[in-house]
N, C-alpha and C positions, 0 to 999 in steps of 0.2 A: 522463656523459661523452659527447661526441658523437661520438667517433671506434669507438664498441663497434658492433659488427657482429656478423651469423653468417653463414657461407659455407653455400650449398646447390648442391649439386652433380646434375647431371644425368647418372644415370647409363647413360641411352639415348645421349646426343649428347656425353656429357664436359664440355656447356657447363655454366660454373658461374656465379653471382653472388654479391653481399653486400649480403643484407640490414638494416638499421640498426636497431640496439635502441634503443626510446626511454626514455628514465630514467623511474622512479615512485617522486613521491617516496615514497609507501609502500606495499607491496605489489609482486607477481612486476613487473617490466619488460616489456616488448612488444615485439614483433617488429615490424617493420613492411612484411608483404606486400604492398604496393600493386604493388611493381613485379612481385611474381611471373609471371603472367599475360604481360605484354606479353614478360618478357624469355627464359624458359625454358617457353611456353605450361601453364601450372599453375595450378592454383584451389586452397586450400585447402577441406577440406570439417571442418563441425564442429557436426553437427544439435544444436539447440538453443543455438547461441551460447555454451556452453559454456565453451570456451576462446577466446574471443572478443573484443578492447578494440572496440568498436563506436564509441565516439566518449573524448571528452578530456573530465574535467570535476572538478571543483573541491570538489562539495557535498557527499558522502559517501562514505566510509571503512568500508571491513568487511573486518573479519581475524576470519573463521569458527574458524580454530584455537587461535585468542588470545581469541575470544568478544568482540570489543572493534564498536563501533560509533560512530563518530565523526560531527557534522554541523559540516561546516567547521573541521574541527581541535578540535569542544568533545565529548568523551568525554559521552554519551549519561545516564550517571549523574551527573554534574554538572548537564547543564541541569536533568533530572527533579527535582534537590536544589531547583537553587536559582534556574531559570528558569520559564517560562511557555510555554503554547504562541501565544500573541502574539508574543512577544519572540523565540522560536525563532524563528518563520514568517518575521520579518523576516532574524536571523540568516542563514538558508537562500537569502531572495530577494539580500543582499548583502553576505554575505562578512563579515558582520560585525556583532558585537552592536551594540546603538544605544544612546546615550547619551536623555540623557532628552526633550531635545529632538526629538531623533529619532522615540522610539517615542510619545510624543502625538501626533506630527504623522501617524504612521504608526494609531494606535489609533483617533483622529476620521475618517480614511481607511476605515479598516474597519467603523467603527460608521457612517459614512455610506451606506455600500455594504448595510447590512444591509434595505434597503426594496426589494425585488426589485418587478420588473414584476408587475402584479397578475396579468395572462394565463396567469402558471403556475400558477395554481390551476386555471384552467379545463383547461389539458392534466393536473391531478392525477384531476380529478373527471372524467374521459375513463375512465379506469381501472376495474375492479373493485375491489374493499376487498380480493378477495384475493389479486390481482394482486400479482407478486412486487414489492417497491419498488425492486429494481436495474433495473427495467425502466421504471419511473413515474420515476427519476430519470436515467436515458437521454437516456428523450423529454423532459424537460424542458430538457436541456442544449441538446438538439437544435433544440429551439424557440427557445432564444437564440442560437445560431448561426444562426439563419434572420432571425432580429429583424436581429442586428447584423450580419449578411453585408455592406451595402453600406459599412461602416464598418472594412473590414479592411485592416491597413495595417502588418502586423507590424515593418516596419523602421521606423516610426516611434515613437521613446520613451515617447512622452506615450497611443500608444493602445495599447501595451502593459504601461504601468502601469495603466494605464485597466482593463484587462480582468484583468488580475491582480488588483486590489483587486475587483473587480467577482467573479468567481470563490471568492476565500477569505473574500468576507465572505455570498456570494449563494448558495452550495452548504450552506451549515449552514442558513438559513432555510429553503432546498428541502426539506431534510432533515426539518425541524420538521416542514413543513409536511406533508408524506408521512404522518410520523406521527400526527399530526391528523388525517389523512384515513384512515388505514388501522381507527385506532379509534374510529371514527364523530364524532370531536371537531370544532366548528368552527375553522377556521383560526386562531390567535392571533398576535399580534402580537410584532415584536421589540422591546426593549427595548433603547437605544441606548447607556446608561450601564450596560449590562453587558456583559463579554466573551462569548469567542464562544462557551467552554463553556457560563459560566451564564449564557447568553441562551436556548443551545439548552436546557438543563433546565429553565429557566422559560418555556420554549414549550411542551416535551413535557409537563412535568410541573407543570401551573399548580395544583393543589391541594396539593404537598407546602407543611410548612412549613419557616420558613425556617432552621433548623439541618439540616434534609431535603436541602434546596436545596444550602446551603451543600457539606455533605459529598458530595451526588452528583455538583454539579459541578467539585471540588479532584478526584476521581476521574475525570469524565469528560476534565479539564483534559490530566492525566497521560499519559491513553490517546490523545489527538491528538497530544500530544507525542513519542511515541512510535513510531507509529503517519506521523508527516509526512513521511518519508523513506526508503529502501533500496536506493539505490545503483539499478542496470541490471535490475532486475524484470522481470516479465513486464508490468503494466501501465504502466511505467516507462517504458521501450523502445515501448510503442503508444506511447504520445503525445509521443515523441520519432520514430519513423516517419511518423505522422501529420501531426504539426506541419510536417515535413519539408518536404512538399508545398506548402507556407506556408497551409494550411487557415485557418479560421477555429480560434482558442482554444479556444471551446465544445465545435465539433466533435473536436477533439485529446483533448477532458477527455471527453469522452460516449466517445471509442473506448476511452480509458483505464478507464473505469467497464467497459464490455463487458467488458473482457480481466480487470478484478480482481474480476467476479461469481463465475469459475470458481471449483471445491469449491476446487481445488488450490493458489489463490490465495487471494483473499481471504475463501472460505467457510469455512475450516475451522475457526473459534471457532463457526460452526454446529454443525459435526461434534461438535465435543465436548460441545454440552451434548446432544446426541440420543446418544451417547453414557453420559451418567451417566443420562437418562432411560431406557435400557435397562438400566441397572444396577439403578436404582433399582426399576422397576417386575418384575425378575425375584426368582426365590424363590433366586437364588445369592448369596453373598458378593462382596465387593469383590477377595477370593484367589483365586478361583475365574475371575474375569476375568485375572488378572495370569499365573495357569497359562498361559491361554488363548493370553495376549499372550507368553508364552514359547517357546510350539509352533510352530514351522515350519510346519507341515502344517495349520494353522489360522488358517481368514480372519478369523479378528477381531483386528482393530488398536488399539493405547490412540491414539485421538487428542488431539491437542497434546503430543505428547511428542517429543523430536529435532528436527531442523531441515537442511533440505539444505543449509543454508550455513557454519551456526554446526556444529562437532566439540568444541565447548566449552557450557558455559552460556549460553543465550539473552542477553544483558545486559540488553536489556530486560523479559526474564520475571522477572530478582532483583527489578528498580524495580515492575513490576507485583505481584508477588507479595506485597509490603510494603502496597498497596494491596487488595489482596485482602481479606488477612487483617484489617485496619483496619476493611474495608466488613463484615464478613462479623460480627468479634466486635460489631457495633452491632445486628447483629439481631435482632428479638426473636425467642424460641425458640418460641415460636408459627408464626413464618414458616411461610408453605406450600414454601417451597424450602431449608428449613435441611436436611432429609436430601439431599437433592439436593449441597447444600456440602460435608456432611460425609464424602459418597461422593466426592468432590474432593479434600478433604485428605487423605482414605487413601491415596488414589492419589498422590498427593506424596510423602507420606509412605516408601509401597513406591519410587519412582523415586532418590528422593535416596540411601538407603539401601540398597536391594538390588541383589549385586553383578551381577546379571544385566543391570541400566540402567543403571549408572554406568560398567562395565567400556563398555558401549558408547555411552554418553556419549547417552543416551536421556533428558534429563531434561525437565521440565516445557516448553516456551515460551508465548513471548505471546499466542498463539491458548487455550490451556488457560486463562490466566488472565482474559483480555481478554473472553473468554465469560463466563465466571464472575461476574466483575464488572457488565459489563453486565444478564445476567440479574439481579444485586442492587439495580440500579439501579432495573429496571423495564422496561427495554428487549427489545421484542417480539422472537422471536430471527430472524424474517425482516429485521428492520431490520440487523442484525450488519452484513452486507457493507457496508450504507451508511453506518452509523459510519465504518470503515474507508476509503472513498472520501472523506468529507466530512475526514477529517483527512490523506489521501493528496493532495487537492485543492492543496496548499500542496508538496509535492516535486515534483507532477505541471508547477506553472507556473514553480518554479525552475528546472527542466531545460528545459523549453520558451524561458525567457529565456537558458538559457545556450547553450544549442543555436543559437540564431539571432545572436548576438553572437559564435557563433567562427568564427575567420577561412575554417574548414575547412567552414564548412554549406553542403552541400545536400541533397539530395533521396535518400532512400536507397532503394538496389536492392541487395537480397542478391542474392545469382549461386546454382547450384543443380549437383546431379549427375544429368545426364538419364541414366533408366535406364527408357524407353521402347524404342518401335519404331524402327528405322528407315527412312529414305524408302520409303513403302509407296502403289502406283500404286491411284486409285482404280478400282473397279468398278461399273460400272450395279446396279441392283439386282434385274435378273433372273438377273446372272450372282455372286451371291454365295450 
């Protein structure tokens, strides 16, 4: 309704205003303090965006208490069933699944885009081998924002589909490529008549065969798909600040990368597997950790368990979990990481059922399993965070498009609470 308001009252001067609630269609409503400031001299203050609507947008849907995850109105379980992360990426970029028409015209788009400028190899092999790869695919972004600098033109349609396609088809081959380099491999080539999951697994992993193939990449498919969008993030929001500025795209997507390296962001399916690797290699039980993780007055944490958003079941961690277990029973029991899994499943096992994590709603998420999986795949666990960006790559340019098409864009300055000095007269410096 447009006539809802909230009255805020001044209670130094008496003066008061109304300010206008804007409807959502799903989720709390919003206040809208713009005019605070000018009319009763006020800032709101709310460190970390917390209670925050920062901007207007269309593409993602999250109801933490309800565990529900929505991309563009399609509940998150659904696409995982019965879509693709092709088919989504489109979905995401606009507003709507594509007929079939559509997604060939959009699929030859992407498999065109899969032949990246050869020059990034040369900024990979710049690198150490053990150089972290969030940082090797940084600078490589970086390097395409310098390439195409003179070519930036964001209000024009045609160069920012350009750079979008360019983007979601050219960050998974970086990625390959990375890992080719990280494991002394030569660079391999992509393959055009494969999607972008199983191109990337027959980049990384050119010797499995092809039932190998097959199942790592229906798995790796899943976790992009999953993994392509979350609503106002912390790396979210970079490349929605950044882009602000009308930057170049690369540069937005490379700040974006910086901001989802951190533990607390996109590392933490690392945390978990050094994690069970600590379980595993001590002479305690899997019970003996869960004590642990019981105690207040003791710093060990189960990672991947809970979620600051979600007060419900991760939705994504059910769909991954189905995938898990799928990856995990093909393995041979020889594996050198089957006790590693199976100290996984315990831990599941205690979270789902002991009332100690259910009463507080402590269960498994997508970082618990997302690790899991990729270590089954084969995947180095310094590569994790870049998984994670390369399928982030595709939310990170929907918001960037939608951000510069709404009628409200510009340039963002958060405001601050100075809690400094006051005007303070300088002194020479003999007299200090």
């Amino acid at each position: 309704m447009a006539d809802k308001k909230i009255t805020i009252k001044d209670g130094q001067s008496d003066n008061e205003i109304d300010l206008p609630v804007l409807d959502s269609i799903l989720g709390p409503d919003v206040v809208d303090i713009r005019s605070l400031e000018k009319n009763l001299g006020y800032l709101s203050h709310d460190p970390g965006f917390i209670a925050t609507s920062s901007c207007e947008s269309k593409i993602t849907f999250i109801d933490g208490n309800e565990g529900k995850l929505w991309y563009r109105g399609y509940p998150i379980e659904e696409l995982a069933k019965k879509s693709n992360f092709l088919e989504t990426a489109y979905l995401l970029l606009n507003d709507k699944l594509p007929n079939k028409t559509e997604l060939q015209s959009f699929s030859s788009d992407i498999s065109n885009g899969y032949y990246v400028d050869e020059s990034v190899k040369k900024i990979i092999k710049v690198f150490n081998k053990d150089s972290h790869p969030m940082a090797i695919m940084s600078a490589c972004l970086s390097y395409l924002s310098a390439k195409y600098h003179n070519e930036i033109n964001i209000q024009d349609i045609e160069y920012r589909y350009k750079s979008t396609i360019n983007l979601i088809s050219g960050v998974p081959i970086i990625s390959a490529w990375i890992l080719n380099f990280i494991n002394g491999k030569d660079f391999t080539k992509p393959n055009k008549s494969l999607s972008i999951a199983g191109n990337f697994i027959n980049m990384a992993f050119s010797n499995l065969n092809d039932d190998q193939k097959k199942l790592s990449s229906r798995a790796m498919d899943v976790i992009f798909l999953l993994h392509a969008d979350h609503e106002q993030n912390a790396s979210t929001s970079t490349v929605r600040l950044s882009g602000s500025s009308e930057t170049s795209p690369y540069a937005a997507i490379a700040a974006g990368i910086s901001t989802l390296w951190g533990p607390t962001h996109g590392g933490a399916n690392e945390a978990v597997i050094n994690m069970l690797e600590e379980i595993k290699n001590s002479d305690k039980d899997v019970e003996y950790y869960i004590d642990q993780a019981k105690d207040k007055e003791n710093p060990f944490r189960l990672m991947g368990f809970g979620h600051r958003i979600y007060k419900n079941y991760d939705p994504r961690a059910k769909i991954i979990q189905e995938i898990a277990h799928e990856y995990l029973q093909k393995l041979d029991s020889s594996n050198p990481n089957k006790p590693l899994f199976d100290i996984a499943m315990e831990l599941e096992k205690y979270a789902l059922e002991d009332e100690y994590f259910v009463s507080r709603k402590l269960y498994p998420n997508v970082d618990f399993y997302s690790g899991i999986v990729l270590k089954a795949i084969g995947i180095p666990q310094c590569m994790y965070t870049v998984i994670f960006a390369l399928a982030r790559t595709v939310g990170w340019v929907a918001h960037w498009n939608e951000m510069i098409e709404d009628k409200n864009f510009r340039i963002g300055r958060p405001r601050q609470l100075y809690t400094g000095k006051d005007k303070t007269s300088y002194k020479d410096i003999e007299e200090r």
